[in-house]
C-alpha positions as semicolon CSV with decimal commas, in nm:
position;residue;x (nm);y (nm);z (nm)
1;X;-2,658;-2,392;1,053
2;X;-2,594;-2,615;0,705
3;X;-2,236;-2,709;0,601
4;X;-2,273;-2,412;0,348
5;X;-2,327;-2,161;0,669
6;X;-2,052;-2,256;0,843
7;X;-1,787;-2,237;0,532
8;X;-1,924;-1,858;0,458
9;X;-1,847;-1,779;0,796
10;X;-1,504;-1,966;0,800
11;X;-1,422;-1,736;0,476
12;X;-1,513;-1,454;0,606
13;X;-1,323;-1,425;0,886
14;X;-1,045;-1,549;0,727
15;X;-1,088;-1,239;0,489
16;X;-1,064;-1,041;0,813
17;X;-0,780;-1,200;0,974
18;X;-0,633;-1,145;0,600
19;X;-0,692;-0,756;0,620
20;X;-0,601;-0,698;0,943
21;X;-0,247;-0,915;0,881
22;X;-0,179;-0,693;0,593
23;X;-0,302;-0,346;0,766
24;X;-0,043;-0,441;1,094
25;X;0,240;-0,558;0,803
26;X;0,229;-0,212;0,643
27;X;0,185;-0,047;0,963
28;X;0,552;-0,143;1,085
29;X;0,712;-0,203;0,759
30;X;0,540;0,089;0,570
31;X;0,467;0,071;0,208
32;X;0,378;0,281;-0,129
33;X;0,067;0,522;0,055
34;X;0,274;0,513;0,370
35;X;0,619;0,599;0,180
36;X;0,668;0,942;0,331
37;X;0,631;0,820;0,718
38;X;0,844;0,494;0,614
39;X;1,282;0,501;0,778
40;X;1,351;0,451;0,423
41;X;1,258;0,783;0,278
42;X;1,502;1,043;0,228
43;X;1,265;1,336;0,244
44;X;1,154;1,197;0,542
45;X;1,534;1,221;0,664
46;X;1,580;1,565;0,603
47;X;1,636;1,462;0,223
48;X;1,625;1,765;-0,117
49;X;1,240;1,766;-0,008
50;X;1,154;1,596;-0,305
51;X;0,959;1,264;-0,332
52;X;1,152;1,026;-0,614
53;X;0,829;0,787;-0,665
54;X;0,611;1,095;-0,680
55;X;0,826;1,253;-0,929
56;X;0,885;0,914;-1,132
57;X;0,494;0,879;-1,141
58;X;0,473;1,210;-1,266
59;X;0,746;1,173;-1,529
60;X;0,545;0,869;-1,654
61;X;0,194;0,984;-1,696
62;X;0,315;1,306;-1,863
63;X;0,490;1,042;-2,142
64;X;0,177;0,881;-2,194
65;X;0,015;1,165;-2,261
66;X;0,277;1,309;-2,461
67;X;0,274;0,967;-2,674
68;X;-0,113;1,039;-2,762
């Protein structure tokens, strides 16, 4: 294998060990597409049943379209 071979294969499994870090982080900590399932979600806690990010993403796409 050339010198070029081997530093492919060093970045790729880097890349990996990169993904997998980040899939185990968000996992235990939980983050935006895990939101509902994360311990700091108050519909998840027997909250109003209502998602705050969902409705704040809402809220903003229907004033960009109102602003066309």
């Amino acid at each position: 294998m050339s010198p070029i071979d081997i530093l492919v294969v060093l970045i790729v499994i880097a890349l990996v060990a990169l993904c997998v870090r980040s899939q185990l982080k968000s996992a235990k900590e939980g983050s935006c597409s895990g939101c509902s399932s994360s311990s700091s979600c108050g519909t998840h806690h027997g909250g109003d049943g209502h998602c705050g990010v969902a409705q704040k993403m809402i809220s903003d796409v229907d004033k960009a379209f109102d602003a066309q």
